[in-house]
N, C-alpha and C positions, 0 to 999 in steps of 0.2 A: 569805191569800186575795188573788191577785192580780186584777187587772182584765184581763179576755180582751179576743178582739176582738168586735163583735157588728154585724149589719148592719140596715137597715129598722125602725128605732124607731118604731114608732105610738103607743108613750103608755102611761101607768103603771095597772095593775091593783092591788090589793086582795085577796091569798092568805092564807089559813090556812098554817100553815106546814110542818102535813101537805101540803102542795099544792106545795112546793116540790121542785124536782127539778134535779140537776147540769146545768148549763150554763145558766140563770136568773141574772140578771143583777139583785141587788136594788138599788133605791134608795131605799127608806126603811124604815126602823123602826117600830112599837109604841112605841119608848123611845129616850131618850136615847143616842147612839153611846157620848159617853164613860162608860155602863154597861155596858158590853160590850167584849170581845176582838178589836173589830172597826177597827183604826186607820183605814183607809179609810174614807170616807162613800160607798161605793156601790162592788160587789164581784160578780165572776162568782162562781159556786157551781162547786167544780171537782172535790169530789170528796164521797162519802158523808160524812164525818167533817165537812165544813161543814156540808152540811143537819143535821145531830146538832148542831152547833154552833149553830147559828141558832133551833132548834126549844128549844136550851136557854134561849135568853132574851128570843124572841118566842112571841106568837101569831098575830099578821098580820104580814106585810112586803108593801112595795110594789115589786112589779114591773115590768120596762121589757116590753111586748109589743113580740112581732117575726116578721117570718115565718119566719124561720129560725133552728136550732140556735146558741145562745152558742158558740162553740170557745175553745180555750182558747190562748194570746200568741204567735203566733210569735216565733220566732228571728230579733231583727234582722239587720240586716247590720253583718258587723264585730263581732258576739259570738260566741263559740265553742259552741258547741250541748255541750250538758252531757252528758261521757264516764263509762262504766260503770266506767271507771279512776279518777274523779277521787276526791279521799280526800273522807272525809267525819269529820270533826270530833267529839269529846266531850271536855268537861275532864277535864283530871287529875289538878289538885288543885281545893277548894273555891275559893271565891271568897276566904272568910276566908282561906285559906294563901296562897292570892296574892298579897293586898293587900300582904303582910310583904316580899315580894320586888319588888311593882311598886311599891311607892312609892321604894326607892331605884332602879330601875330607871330608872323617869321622873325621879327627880332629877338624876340624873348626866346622861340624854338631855338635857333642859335646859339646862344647864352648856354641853354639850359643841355644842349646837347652838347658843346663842347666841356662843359664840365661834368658833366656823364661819363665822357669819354678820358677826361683829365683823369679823373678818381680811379678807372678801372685801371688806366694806365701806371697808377702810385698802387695796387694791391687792393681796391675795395670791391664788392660786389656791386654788380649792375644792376643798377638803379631802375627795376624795370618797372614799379611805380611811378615814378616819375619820367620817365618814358612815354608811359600811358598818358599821361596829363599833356606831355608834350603833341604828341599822336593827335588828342581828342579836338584838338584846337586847331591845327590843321583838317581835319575830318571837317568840323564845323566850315569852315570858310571856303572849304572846296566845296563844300554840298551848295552852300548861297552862290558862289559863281568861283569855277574853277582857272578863269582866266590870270585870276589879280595873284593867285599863290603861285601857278604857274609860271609868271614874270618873276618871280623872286627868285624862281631855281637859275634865271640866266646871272645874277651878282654873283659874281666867285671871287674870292681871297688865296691865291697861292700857297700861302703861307698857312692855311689851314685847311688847305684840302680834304683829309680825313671827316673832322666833324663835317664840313657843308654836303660834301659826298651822300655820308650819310641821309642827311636831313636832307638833300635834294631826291633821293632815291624814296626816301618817306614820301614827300610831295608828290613826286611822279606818281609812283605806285595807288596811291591814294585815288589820284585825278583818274590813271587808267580802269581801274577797279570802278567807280564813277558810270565811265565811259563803257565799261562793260556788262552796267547794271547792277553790282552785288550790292547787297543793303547793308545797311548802315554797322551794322555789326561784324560784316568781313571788312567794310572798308577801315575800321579800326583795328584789325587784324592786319593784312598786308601793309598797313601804315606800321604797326610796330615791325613786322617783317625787317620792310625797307629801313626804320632808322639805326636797329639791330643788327642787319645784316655783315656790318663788318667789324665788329667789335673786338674780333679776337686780333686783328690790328696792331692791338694795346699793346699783345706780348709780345709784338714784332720791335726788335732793337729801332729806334728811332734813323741810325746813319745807315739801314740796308732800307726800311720804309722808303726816304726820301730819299735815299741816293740819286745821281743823276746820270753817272754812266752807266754801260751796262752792265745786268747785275750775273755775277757766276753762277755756275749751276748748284752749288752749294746755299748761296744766297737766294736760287729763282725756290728752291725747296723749304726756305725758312718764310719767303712771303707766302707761299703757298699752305703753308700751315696754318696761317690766320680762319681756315675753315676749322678746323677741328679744333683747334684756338677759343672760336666764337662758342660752336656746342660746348666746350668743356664749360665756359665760364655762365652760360645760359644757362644750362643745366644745374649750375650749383647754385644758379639765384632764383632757381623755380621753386613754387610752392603751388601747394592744392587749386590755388584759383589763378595760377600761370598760364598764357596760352604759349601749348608747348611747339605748336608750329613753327614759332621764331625760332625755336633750336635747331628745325630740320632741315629751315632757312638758312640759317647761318652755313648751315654744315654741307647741304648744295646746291647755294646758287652759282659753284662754276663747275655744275657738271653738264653735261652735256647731251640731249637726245642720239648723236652717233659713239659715244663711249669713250669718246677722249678729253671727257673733262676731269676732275680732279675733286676731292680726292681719292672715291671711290670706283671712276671710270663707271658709274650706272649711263643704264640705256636708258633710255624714253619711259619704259613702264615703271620706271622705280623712279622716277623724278615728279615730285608733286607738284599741282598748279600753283600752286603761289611761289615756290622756287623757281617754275619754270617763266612766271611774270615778276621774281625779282631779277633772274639772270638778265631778262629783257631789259629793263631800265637801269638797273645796276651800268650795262655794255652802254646804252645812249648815253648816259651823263656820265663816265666815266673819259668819252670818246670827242664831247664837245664840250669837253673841260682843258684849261690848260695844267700841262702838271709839273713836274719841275723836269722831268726828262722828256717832255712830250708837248708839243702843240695842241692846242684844240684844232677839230675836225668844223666845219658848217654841221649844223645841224641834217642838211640832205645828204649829207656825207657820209654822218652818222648810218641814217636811216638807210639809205641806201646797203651800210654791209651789214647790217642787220639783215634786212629783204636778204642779203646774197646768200647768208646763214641761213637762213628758215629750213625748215628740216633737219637741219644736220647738228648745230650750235643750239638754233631755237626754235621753239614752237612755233609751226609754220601758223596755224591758225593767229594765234598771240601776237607772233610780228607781223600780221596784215593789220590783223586791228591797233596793234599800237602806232604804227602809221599813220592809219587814217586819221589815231586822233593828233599827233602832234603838227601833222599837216606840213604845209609849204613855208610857212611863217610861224614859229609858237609866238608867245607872247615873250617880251623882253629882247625879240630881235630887232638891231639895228639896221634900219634899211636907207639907201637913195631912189628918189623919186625920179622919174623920166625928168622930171623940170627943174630938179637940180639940187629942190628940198632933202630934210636929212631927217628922220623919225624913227619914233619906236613904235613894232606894232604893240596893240595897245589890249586888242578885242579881238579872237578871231572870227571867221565865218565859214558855219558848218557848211553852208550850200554852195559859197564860191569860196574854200579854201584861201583862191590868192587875191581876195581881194578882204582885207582883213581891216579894220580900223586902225589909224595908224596917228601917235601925238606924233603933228612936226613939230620942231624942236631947232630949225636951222633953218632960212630963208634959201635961194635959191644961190646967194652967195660965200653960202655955210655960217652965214652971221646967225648969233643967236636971234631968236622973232619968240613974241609972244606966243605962249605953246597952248596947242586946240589940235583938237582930234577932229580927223578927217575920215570920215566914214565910205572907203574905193569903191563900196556896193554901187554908190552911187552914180559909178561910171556906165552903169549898167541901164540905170534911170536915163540917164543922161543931164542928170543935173549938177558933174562933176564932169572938166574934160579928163580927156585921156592922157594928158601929160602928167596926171596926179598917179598914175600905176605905178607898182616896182619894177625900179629898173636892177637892183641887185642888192645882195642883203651883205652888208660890210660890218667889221669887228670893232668889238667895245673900242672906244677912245676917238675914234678915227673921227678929223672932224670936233676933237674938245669932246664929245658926247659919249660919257661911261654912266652907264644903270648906275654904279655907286653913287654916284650925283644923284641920282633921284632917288635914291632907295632914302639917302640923308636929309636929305629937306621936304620928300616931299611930292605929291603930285599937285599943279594947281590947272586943274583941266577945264574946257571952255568945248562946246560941242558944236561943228562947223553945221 
């Protein structure tokens, strides 16, 4: 459910949710949002199958009154309006099959991208052959099922932030691009994007890079350089069969649709779409990452000041849809169960966002337990109770249980 546009707000009403009809625009609940499918806090109604969706887990919602029809987002500018050609997406293996192949998959991307980034940082040219190789293998594995590569962007190493940054900003963009239909050939384009994107880095002194206090205004204008940093070095490693949009990338994805981004202060119409969907992921993973001066955010935390940006920082269109795809749960979060279990989600679900597959991983006394995947759909059937839902999503470690642990041995999964 995206947020349309709507005009002349006079103020919020009190419907039955018989009452509700397509292009209504709710803003509040009967109940609590995170009980419901619904990751936005206030939501145009866009087609039958929401009012059906709304009606399933209210009785009143509160309405915005207006004198005129909600319509539903237009097409910004500088997005491609969505083609009858464009492919549309299904896995094609589980997720479990995947994980077997994406976890060396991402390791060797790892490897091969932190030493990408070693070399340019000692004076070499960037290696954007080998980039591309890195790229094609992530493309691949997102196309079979996006879920299992997606879990890899949650592993983080402090201590090497920079490259995983990178290479998670690859994977995202990848998945979204995926999720927005472009074929197979832009999504190895926005993949080198993302893993390119911050390359100029390199030239950045290592003790203002990672410094931990805060940095002068002297020092905020030398990290800021890392844009014109990346083009310079982009540029001198292109050749005839380069694709040169990673250089345009480089140079800005932190500019901004209201003119205050950097380094050239462009508006909206001089900012291309794929800048405008690396700025987008670049901001997520950079925000629910720990970093040595900074906490990670919850991933709805993230998403949330993205949503508050839209328009201004980002493509309003780009940051609804990026939303809806990383949803309430991405894959790799650590959740507790109403009954006390402790799991990672595993699989998500397009139809009910919060009720995602999830390995437990911890019995209901935090003791380790034999790990199997629990599919919440099923609360829905009713062949799973209702104490198996989330009850909230808590941080790597807690409870003995870190994705690096699984990333290193392994998944050995068992289907409830």
């Amino acid at each position: 459910m995206n947020s349309g546009s709507m005009k002349s707000v006079r103020g919020r009403r009190k419907i039955h949710v018989s009452e509700l009809q397509v292009g209504m625009y709710v803003a509040e609940l009967d109940r609590d949002w995170l009980g419901t499918p619904f990751l936005l806090q206030g939501f145009t109604v866009q087609s039958r199958a929401d009012v059906e969706t709304v009606q399933k887990y209210c009785e009143h919602v509160w309405i915005e009154a207006t004198d005129v029809v909600f319509t539903s987002q237009p097409v910004r500018e500088g997005i491609k309006p969505a083609r009858q050609s464009q492919p549309r997406y299904v896995n094609k293996v589980s997720t479990a099959t995947e994980h077997r192949q994406a976890f060396g998959i991402h390791h060797q991307a790892r490897s091969i991208t932190k030493s990408l980034l070693d070399e340019v940082r000692l004076g070499a040219a960037v290696n954007t052959e080998q980039a591309r190789e890195t790229v094609s293998g992530c493309v691949q594995s997102i196309l079979r099922n996006a879920d299992a590569m997606l879990w890899m962007t949650r592993i983080r190493n402090e201590d090497e932030y920079t490259a995983e940054h990178c290479l998670n900003v690859c994977v995202l963009a990848i998945a979204f691009g995926r999720h927005l239909g472009m074929d197979e050939g832009d999504l190895h384009k926005i993949g080198l994007c993302g893993l390119l994107h911050d390359v100029g880095k390199m030239k950045i002194a290592p003790e203002v890079l990672n410094k931990r206090e805060k940095l002068t205004d002297k020092e905020f204008k030398m990290i800021k350089a890392h844009t014109v940093h990346g083009r310079n070095l982009l540029m001198a490693s292109s050749n005839k069969d380069s694709y040169l949009g990673m250089v345009d990338v480089a140079y800005s994805h932190h500019e901004r649709l209201d003119g205050t981004g950097y380094p050239r202060k462009l508006k909206a119409s001089g900012i291309s779409t794929f800048a405008r969907i690396i700025a987008i992921v670049d901001a997520y993973d950079a925000m629910t990452t720990k970093r040595c001066y900074e906490n990670a955010r919850p991933s709805t935390e993230a998403l949330k000041e993205i949503y508050r940006c839209r328009g201004t920082h980002f493509d309003e269109e780009l940051a609804e849809r990026f939303t809806e795809m990383v949803g309430l749960y991405p894959p790799g979060s650590i959740v507790e169960l109403r009954n006390g279990q402790v799991g990672i989600v595993f699989d998500t679900n397009q139809k009910y966002r919060h009720l995602p597959k999830v390995l437990v991983v911890r019995d209901e006394n935090k003791q380790p337990c034999p790990e199997r995947v629990v599919a919440l759909a099923d609360t829905e059937k009713g062949t799973l109770d209702k104490t198996h839902l989330i009850q909230r999503v808590i941080t790597d470690g807690t409870h003995g249980v870190t994705l690096q642990e699984y990333r290193e041995k392994g998944l050995q999964i068992s289907f409830n």
